[in-house]
One Martini backbone bead per residue (centre of mass of N, CA, C, O) as a GRO file, in nm:
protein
  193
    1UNK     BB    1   2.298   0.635   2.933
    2UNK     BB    2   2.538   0.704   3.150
    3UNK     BB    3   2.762   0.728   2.918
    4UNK     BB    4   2.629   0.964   2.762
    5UNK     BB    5   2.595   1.123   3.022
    6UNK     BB    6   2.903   1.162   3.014
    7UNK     BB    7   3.003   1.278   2.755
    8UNK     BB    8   2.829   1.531   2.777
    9UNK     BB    9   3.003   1.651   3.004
   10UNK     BB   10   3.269   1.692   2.828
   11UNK     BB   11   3.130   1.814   2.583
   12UNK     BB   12   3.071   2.098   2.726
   13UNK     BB   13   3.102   2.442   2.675
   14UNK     BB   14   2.964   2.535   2.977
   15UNK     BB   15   2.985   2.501   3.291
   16UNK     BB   16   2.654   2.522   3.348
   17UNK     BB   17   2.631   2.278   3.120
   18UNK     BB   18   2.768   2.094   3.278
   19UNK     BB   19   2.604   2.066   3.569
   20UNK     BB   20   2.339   1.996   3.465
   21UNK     BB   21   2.480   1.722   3.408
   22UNK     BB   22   2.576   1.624   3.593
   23UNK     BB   23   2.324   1.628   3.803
   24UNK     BB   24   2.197   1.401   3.554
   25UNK     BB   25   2.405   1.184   3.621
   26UNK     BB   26   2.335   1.144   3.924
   27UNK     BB   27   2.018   1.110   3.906
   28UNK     BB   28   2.102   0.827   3.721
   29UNK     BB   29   2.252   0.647   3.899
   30UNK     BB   30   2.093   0.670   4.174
   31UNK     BB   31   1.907   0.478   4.024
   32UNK     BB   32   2.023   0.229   3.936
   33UNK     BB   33   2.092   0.164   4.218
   34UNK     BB   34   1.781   0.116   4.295
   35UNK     BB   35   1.737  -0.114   4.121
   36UNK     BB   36   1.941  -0.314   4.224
   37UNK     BB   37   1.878  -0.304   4.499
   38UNK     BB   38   1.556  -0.439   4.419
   39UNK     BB   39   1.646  -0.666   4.272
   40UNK     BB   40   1.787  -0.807   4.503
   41UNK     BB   41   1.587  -0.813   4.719
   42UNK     BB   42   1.363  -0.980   4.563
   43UNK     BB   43   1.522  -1.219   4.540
   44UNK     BB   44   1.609  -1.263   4.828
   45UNK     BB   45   1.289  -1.315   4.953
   46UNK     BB   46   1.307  -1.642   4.774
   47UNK     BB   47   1.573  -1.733   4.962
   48UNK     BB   48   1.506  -1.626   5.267
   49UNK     BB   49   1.530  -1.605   5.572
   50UNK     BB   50   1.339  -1.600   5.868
   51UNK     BB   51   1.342  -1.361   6.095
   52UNK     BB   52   1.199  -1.442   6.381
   53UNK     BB   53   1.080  -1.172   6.608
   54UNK     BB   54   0.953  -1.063   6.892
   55UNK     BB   55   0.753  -0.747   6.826
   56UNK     BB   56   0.615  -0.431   6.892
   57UNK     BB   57   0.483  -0.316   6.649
   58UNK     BB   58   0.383   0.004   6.747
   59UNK     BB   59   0.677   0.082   6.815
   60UNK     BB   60   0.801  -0.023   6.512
   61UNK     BB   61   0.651   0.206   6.360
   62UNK     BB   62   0.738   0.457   6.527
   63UNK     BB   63   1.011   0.461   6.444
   64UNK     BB   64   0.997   0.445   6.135
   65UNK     BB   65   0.874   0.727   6.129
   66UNK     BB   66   1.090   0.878   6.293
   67UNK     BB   67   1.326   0.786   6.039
   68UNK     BB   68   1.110   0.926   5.807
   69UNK     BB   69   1.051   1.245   5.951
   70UNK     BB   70   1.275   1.418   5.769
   71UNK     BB   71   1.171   1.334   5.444
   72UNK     BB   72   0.866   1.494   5.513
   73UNK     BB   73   0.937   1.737   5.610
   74UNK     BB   74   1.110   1.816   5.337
   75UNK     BB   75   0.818   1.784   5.166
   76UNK     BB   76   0.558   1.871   5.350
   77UNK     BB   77   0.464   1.662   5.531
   78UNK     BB   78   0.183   1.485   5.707
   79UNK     BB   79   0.191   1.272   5.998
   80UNK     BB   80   0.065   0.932   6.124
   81UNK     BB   81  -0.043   0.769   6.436
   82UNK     BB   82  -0.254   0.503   6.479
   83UNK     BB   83  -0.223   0.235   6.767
   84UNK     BB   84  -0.396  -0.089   6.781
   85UNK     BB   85  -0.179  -0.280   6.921
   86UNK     BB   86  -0.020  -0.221   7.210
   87UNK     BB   87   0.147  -0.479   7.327
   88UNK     BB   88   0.158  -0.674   7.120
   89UNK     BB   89   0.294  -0.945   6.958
   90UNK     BB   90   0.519  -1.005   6.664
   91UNK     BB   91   0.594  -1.252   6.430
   92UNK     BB   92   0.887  -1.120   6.269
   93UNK     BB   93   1.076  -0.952   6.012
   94UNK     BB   94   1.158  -0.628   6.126
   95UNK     BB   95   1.348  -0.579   5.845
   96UNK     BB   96   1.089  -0.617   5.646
   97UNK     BB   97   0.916  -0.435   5.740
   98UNK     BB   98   1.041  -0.166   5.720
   99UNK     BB   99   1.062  -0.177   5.403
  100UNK     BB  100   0.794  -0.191   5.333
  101UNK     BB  101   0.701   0.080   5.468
  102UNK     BB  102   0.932   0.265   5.287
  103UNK     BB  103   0.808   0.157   5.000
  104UNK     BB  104   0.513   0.285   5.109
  105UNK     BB  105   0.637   0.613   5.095
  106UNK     BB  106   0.750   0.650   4.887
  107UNK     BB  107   0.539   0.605   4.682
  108UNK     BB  108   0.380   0.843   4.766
  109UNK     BB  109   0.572   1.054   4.728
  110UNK     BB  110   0.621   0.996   4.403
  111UNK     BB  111   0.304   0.967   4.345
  112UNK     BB  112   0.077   1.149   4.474
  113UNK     BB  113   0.150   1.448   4.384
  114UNK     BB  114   0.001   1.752   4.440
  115UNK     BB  115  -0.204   1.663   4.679
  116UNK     BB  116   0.016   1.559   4.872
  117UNK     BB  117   0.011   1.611   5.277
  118UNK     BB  118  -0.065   1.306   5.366
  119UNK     BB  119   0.041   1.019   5.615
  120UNK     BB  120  -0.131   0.732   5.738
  121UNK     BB  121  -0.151   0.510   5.979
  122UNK     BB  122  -0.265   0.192   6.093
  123UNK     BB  123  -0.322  -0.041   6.351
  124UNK     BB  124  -0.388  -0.370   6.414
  125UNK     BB  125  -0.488  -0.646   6.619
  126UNK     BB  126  -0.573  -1.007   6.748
  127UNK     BB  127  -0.270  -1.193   6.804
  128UNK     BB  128  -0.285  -1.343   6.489
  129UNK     BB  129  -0.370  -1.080   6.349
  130UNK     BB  130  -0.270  -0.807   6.140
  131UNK     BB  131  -0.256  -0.454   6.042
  132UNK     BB  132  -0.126  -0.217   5.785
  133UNK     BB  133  -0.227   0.128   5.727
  134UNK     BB  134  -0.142   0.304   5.427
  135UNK     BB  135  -0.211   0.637   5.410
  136UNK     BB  136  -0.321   0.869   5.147
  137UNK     BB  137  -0.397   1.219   4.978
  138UNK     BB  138  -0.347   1.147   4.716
  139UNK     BB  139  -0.312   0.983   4.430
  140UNK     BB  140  -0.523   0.741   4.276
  141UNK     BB  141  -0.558   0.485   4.162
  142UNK     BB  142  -0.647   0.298   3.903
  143UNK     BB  143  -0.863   0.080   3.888
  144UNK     BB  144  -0.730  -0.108   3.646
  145UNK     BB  145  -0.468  -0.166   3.874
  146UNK     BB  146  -0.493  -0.262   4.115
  147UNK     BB  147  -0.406  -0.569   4.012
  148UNK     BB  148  -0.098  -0.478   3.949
  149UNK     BB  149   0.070  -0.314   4.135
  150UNK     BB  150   0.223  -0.580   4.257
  151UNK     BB  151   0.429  -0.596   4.017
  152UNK     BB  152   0.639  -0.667   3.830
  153UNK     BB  153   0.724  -0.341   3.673
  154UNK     BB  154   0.529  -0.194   3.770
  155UNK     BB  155   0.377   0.156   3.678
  156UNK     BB  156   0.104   0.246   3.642
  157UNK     BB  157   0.076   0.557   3.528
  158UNK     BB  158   0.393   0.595   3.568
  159UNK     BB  159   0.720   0.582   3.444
  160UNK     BB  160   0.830   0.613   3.747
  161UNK     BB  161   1.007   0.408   3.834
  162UNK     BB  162   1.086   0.004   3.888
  163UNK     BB  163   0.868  -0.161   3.961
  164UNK     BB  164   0.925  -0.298   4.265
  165UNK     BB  165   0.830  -0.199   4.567
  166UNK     BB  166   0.597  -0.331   4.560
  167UNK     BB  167   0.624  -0.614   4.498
  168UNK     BB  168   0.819  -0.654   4.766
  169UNK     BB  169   0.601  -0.634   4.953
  170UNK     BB  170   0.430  -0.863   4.850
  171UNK     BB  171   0.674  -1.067   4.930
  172UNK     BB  172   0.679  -1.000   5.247
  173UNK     BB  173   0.395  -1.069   5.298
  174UNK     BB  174   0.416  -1.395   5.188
  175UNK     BB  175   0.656  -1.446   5.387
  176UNK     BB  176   0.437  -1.415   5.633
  177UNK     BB  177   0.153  -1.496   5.543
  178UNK     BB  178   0.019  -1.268   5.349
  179UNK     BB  179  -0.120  -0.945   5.237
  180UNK     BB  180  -0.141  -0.731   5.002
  181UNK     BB  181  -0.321  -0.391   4.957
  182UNK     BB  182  -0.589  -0.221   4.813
  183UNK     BB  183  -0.752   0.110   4.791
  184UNK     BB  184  -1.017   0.325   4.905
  185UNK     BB  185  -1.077   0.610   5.145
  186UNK     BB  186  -1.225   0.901   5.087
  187UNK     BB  187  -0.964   0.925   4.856
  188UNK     BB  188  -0.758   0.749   4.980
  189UNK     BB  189  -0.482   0.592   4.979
  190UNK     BB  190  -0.475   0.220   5.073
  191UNK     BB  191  -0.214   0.029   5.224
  192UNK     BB  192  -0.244  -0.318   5.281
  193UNK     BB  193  -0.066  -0.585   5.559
   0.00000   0.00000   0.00000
């Protein structure tokens, strides 16, 4: 398909629709770039020694969305944070938990529809376990996907991205002993680590 579409911005016949195949030449490429990057990810989590280091969640959680809060700014979304696990240690592989939380923001963004205004973060935790809800009040699955949103290449009610991404979150999960789940919570997405 890339390919097809360097062809066509080849042979346009003027500039602005040279320029519009370009946009979509480049918009579809890194697509591919970020397929490629989710796949070496997903199969790398199945094969990867864990680097467990003991790190205080609600500050690693306050960074990641630190991080994040420039691209949700741009999106016009607000967001917060609300840290219950006060300065307890998580012995986790602290970049593998950012993966999934970045992983858990993008598809609300993607995937929210136009209801989507705000995202929402909440840790808990007793000592030997935690819990990471990240929630939107964007668009909802469909009851009928819940059981499948985390398989690889599923990809909901849109054909739009890899059905990676969740995936890799459950994989995250799981190399950590844990899972991922999903669910409703008073019309809004919340999905748990």
């Amino acid at each position: 398909a890339i390919r097809s579409m360097a062809e066509v911005v080849q042979s346009s016949k003027t500039l602005p629709s040279a320029k519009q195949r370009n946009k979509e030449l480049i918009g579809a490429s890194l697509n591919l770039s970020r397929l490629a990057e989710q796949l070496l990810s997903y199969e790398a989590l199945k094969q990867r020694d864990l680097k467990r280091q003991p790190f205080v969640l609600d500050i690693a959680i306050e960074m990641i969305l630190r991080r994040q809060a420039p691209g949700l700014i741009q999106h016009g979304l607000d967001f917060s944070f609300a840290g219950g696990c006060d300065d307890q240690l998580i012995y986790a592989d602290e970049m593998l938990i950012e993966q999934a939380m970045v992983n858990l923001i993008d598809n609300a963004v993607k995937h929210g529809g136009d209801r989507l205004s705000k995202i929402s973060v909440t840790t808990s935790g007793d000592g030997t376990s935690f819990k990471i809800n990240v929630l939107n009040d964007g668009d909802v699955i469909a009851r009928h996907l819940h059981d499948r949103i985390f398989e690889r290449f599923e990809q909901g009610q849109e054909a739009d991205g890899s059905g990676l991404g969740l995936a890799i979150v459950r994989e995250i999960c799981l190399v950590h002993g844990g899972e991922a789940s999903y669910r409703e919570v008073d019309r809004w997405a919340c999905f748990t680590l």
